[in-house]
C-alpha positions in Angstrom: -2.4 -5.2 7.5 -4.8 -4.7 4.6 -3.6 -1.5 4.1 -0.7 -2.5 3.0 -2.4 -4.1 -0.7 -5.3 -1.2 -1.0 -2.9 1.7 -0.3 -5.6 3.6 2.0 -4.1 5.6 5.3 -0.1 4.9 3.7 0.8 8.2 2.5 4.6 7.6 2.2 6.2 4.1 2.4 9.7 3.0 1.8 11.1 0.2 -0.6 11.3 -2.1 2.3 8.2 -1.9 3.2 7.4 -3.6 0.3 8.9 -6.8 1.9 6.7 -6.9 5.3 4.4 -9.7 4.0 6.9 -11.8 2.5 9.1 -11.7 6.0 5.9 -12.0 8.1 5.2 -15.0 5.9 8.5 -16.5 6.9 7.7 -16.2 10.6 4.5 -18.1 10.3 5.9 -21.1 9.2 8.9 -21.0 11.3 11.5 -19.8 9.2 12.2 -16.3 10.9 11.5 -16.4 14.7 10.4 -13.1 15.8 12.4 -11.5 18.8 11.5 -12.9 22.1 10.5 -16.3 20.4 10.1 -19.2 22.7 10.5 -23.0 23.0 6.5 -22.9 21.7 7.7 -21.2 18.5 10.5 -23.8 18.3 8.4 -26.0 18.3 5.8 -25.1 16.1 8.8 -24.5 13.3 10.1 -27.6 13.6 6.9 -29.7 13.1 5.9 -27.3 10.1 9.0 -27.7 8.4 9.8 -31.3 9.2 6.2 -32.5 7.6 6.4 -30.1 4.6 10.5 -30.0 4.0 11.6 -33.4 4.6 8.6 -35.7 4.9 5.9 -34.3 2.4 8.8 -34.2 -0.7 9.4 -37.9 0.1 6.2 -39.6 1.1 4.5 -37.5 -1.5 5.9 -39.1 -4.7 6.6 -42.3 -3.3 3.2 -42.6 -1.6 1.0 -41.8 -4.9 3.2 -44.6 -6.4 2.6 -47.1 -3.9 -1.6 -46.4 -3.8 -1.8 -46.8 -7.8 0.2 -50.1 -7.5 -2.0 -51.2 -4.8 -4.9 -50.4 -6.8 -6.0 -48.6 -4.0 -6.2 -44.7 -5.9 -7.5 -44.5 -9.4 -5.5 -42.8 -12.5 -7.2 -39.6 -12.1 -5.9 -39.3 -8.3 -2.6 -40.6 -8.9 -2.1 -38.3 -11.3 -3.4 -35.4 -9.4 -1.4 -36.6 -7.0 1.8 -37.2 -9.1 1.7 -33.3 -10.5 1.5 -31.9 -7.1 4.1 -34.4 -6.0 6.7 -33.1 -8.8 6.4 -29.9 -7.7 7.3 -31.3 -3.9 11.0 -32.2 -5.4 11.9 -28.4 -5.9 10.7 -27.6 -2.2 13.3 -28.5 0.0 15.9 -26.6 -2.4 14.2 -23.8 -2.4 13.5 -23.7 1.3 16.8 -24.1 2.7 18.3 -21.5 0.0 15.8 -19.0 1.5 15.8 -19.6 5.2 20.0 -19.8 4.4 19.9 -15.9 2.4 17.5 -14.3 4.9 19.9 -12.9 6.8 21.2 -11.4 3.3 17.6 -9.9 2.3 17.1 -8.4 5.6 20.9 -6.8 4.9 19.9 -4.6 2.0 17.4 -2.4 3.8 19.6 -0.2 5.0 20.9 0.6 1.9 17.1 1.1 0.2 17.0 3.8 3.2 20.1 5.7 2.2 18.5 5.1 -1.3 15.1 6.4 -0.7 16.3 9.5 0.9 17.7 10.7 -2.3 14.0 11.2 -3.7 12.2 14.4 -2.7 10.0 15.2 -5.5 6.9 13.8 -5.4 6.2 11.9 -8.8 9.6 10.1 -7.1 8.0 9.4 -3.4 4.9 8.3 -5.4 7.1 5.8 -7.0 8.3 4.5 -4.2 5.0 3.8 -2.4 4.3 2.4 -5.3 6.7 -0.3 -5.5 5.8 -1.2 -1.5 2.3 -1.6 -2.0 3.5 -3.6 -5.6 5.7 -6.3 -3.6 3.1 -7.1 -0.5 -0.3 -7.3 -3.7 2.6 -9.8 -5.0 3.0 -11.9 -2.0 -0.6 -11.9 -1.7 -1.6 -12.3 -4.9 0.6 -15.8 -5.0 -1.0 -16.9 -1.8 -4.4 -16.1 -2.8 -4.2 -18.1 -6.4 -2.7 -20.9 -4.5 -5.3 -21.1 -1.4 -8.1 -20.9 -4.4 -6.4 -24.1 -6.0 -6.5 -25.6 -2.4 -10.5 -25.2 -2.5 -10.9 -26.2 -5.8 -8.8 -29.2 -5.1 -10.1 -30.2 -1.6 -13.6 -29.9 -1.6 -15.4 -32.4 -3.8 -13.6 -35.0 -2.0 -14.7 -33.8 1.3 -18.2 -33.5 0.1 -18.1 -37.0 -1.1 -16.6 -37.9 2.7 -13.4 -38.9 0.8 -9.9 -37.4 1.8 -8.8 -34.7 -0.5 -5.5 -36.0 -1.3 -4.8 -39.6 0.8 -1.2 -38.6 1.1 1.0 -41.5 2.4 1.4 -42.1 6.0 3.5 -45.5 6.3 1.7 -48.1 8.3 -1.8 -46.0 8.3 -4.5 -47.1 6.6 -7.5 -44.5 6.4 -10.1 -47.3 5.3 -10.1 -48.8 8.4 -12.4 -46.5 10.8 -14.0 -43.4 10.6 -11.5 -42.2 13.2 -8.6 -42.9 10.7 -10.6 -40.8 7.8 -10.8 -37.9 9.7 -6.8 -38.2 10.7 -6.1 -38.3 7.1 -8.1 -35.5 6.2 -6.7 -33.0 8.7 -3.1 -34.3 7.3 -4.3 -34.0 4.0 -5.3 -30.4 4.3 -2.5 -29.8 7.0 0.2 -30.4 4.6 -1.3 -28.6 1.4 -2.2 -25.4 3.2 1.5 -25.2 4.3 3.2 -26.5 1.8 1.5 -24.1 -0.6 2.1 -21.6 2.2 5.9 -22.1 1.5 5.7 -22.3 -2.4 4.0 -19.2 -2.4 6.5 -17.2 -0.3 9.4 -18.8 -2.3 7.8 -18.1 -5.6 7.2 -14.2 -5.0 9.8 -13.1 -3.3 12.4 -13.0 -6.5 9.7 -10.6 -8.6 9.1 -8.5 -5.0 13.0 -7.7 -4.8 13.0 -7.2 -8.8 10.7 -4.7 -8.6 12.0 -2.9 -6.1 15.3 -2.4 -7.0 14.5 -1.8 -11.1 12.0 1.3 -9.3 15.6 2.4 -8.3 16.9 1.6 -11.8 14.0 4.0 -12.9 14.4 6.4 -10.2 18.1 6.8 -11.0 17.3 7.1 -14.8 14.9 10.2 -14.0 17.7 11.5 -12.0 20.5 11.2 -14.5 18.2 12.7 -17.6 17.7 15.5 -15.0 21.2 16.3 -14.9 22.5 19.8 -16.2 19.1 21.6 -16.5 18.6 23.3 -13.3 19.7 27.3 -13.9 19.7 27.4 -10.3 22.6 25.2 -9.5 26.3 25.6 -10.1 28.5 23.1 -11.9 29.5 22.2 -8.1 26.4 21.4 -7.1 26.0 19.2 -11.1 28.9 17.3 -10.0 28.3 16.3 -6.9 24.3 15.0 -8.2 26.4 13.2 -11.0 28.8 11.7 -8.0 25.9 10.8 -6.2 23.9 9.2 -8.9 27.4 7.0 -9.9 27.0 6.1 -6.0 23.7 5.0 -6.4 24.2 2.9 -9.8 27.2 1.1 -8.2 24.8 0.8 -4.6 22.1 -1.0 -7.4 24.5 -3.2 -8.7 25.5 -4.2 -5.0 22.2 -5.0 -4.0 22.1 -7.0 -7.5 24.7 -9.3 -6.7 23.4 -9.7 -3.4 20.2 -11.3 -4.3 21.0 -12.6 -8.2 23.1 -15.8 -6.0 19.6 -16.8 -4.0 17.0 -16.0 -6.8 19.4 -18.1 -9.3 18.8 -21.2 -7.0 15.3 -21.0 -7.0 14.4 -20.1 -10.7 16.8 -22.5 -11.6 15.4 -25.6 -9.3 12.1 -24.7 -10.8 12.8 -24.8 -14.2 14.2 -27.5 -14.1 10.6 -29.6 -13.1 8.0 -27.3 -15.1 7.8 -29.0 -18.3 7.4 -32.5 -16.7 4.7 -30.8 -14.2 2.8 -29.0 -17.1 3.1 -32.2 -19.4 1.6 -34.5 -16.5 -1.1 -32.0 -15.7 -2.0 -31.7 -19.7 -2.6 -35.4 -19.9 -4.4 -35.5 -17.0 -6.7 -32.8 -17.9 -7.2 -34.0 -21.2 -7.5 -37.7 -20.8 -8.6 -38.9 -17.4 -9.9 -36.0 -15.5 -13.6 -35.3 -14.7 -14.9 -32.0 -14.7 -14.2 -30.6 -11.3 -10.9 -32.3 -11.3 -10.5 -30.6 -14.5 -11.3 -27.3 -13.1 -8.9 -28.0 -10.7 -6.1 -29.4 -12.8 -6.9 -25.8 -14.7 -6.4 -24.0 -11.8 -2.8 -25.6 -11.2 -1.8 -25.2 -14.5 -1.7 -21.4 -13.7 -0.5 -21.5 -10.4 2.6 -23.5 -12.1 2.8 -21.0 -14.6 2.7 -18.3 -12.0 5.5 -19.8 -10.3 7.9 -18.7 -12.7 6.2 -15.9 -14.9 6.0 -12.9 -12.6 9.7 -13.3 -11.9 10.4 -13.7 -15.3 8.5 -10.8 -16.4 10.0 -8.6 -14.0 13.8 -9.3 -14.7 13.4 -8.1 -18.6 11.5 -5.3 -17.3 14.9 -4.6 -15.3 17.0 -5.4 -18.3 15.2 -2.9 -20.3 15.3 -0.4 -17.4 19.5 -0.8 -17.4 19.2 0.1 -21.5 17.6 3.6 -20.5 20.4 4.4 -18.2 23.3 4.8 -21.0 20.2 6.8 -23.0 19.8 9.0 -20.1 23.5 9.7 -19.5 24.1 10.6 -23.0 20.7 12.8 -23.6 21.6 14.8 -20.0 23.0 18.1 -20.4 26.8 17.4 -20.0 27.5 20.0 -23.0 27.1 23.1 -20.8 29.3 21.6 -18.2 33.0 21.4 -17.9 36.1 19.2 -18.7 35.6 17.3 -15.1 32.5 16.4 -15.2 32.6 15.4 -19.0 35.0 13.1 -17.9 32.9 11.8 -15.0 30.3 11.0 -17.4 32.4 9.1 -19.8 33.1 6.8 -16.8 29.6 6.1 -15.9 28.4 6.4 -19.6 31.1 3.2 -20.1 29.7 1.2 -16.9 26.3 2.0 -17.5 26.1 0.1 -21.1 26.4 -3.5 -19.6 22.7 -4.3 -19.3 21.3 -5.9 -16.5 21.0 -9.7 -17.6 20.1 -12.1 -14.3 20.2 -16.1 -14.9 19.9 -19.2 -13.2 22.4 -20.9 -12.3 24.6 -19.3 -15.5 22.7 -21.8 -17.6 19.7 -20.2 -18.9 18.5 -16.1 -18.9 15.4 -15.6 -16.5 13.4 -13.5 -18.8 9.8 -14.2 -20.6 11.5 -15.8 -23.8 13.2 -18.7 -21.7 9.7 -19.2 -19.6 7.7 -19.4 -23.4 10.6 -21.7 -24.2 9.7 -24.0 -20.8 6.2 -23.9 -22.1 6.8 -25.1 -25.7 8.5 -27.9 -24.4 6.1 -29.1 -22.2 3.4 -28.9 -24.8 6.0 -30.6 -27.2 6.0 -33.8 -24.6 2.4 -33.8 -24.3 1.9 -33.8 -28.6 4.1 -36.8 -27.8 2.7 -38.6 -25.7 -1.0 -38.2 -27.7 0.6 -39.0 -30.9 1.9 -42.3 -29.8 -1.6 -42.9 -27.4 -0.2 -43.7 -24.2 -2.8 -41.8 -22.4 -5.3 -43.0 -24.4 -3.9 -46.8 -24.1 -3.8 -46.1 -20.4 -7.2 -44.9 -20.3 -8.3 -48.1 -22.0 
């Protein structure tokens, strides 16, 4: 499966292929049962999702509440505890908006075949492979950068014979035997692995299908400049390429829509909790935290920051892709070639210049500037809250 991140023994690869770790992701923790699944599968899916969907995003918050109430977790781990459990509050959304559109992402790869096989050359079949090895390094990069949080969160405690997180259990007290310690530790790191299992999966798999489909918006761009300047073919043969590359720009937009609906959901869900996530983490870093918990605290910071910057990234790398296309039309040789395919051109030249713009919920662009923006604004509530010394008072 390795193969699939270092590139060795894959000479050619298809754009879906660049989705087999995010789907093979989705049967692990139950989400897509593989053919010929049975009741042990079932099973298995329903006691994932029911601790890390519905349980987890409930006990999570309101158990880290309860503890520093009771005096029974100090500041540092309620806040810890209180940063991870904000980003709990997005999970269920983004789960059931996933498991809900899989059917949909699995529906576009027979259209990235059709796509693919108009690609011979081989700077073209090289971008290609490129973009499948790109979207499984993705999927794997998230779920590395999260499992390193995971050690970097989990193991001082455990050397200290302390449960990592002491997530709530109602009527379960882990003080009271060594039995009940161990219990909590196995839930404790249980629930993290998988829940940061499923973050990671939702948090990659918008900048996986991004890339692929603006490699097509490139591929298509290539294409179009291309246009005109063979000797060898007839203005036939020029049409139908220009028919064909129309075809494909309308079979882009198509896939587009398709995913633009789901990735909106998500991006939106988790914009909405970043600031107060980042801002939380800040003042624990800054005012409370010991060194390892620092180093930990650091280490979230990115992963949080990952969560939405990839995807970001990758969509105004699309927009910018869409601007070449109406360059490409107009710089392709249509001056040699006659009145029907000069007027073939002016129709794709005039539905090529609406640039590729995906947002969230039709509220905010999902591009790099509105990320920074999310940024700023969590570094704004932090300046406030150490200008008026609430952490410091706390800390007191």
């Amino acid at each position: 499966m390795f193969e699939l991140i270092t590139g060795r023994g894959i000479g050619i690869a298809s754009s879906k292929d660049a989705f087999i770790y995010f789907f093979k992701g989705c049967t692990i923790v139950g989400l897509s049962p593989p053919k010929n699944s049975g009741l042990l599968y079932y099973m298995w899916s329903f006691s994932v999702n029911a601790i890390c969907i519905i349980i987890s995003p409930i006990t999570g918050p309101v158990g880290f509440v309860i503890k520093y109430l009771q005096n029974t977790i100090t500041t540092v781990q309620f806040l810890s505890g209180l940063q991870a459990a904000l980003n709990l509050i997005g999970l269920p959304v983004k789960c059931s908006t996933v498991t809900h559109a899989l059917k949909r992402l699995r529906g576009i790869e027979p259209t990235l075949t059709i796509m693919d096989a108009r690609y011979t050359r081989p700077e073209d079949v090289a971008l290609i492979r490129k973009a499948a090895l790109m979207g499984n390094r993705l999927v794997f990069f998230f779920g590395t950068s999260y499992f390193m949080y995971m050690l970097f969160t989990v193991i001082p405690p455990l050397i200290n014979g302390k449960a990592p997180l002491s997530v709530w259990i109602p009527f379960f007290d882990e003080h009271q035997s060594r039995i009940h310690i161990c219990v909590q530790i196995v839930y404790d790191l249980f629930t993290m692995f998988f829940v940061l299992f499923h973050q990671s999966l939702y948090d990659s798999y918008g900048s996986v299908y991004i890339y692929v489909i603006s490699t097509h918006l490139q591929l298509l761009v290539r294409r179009v400049g291309r246009l005109g300047t063979d000797a060898t073919k007839s203005q036939d043969d020029n049409m139908k390429e220009l028919v064909d590359c129309v075809v494909t720009h309308q079979q882009i937009l198509e896939l587009l829509a398709t995913i633009e609906p789901i990735i909106s959901t998500t991006m939106f869900t988790q914009f909405l909790i970043i600031s107060s996530i980042l801002c939380v983490t800040m003042v624990n870093m800054f005012f409370f935290a010991d060194r390892s918990t620092q180093l930990a605290s650091t280490l979230y910071f990115l992963c949080v920051l990952l969560q939405t910057s990839p995807c970001c990234y990758f969509a105004t790398e699309l927009k910018a892709d869409s601007e070449q296309l109406p360059l490409a039309i107009f710089h392709c040789n249509w001056v040699e070639q006659d009145q029907h395919f000069r007027k073939v051109i002016l129709y794709f030249m005039h539905h090529a210049q609406l640039s590729i713009e995906l947002m969230a919920m039709q509220l905010f662009p999902i591009n790099v500037a509105t990320n920074i923006s999310l940024a700023k604004f969590s570094f704004t509530l932090f300046t406030f809250i150490k200008e008026m010394g609430i952490g410091q008072n706390a800390k007191n």
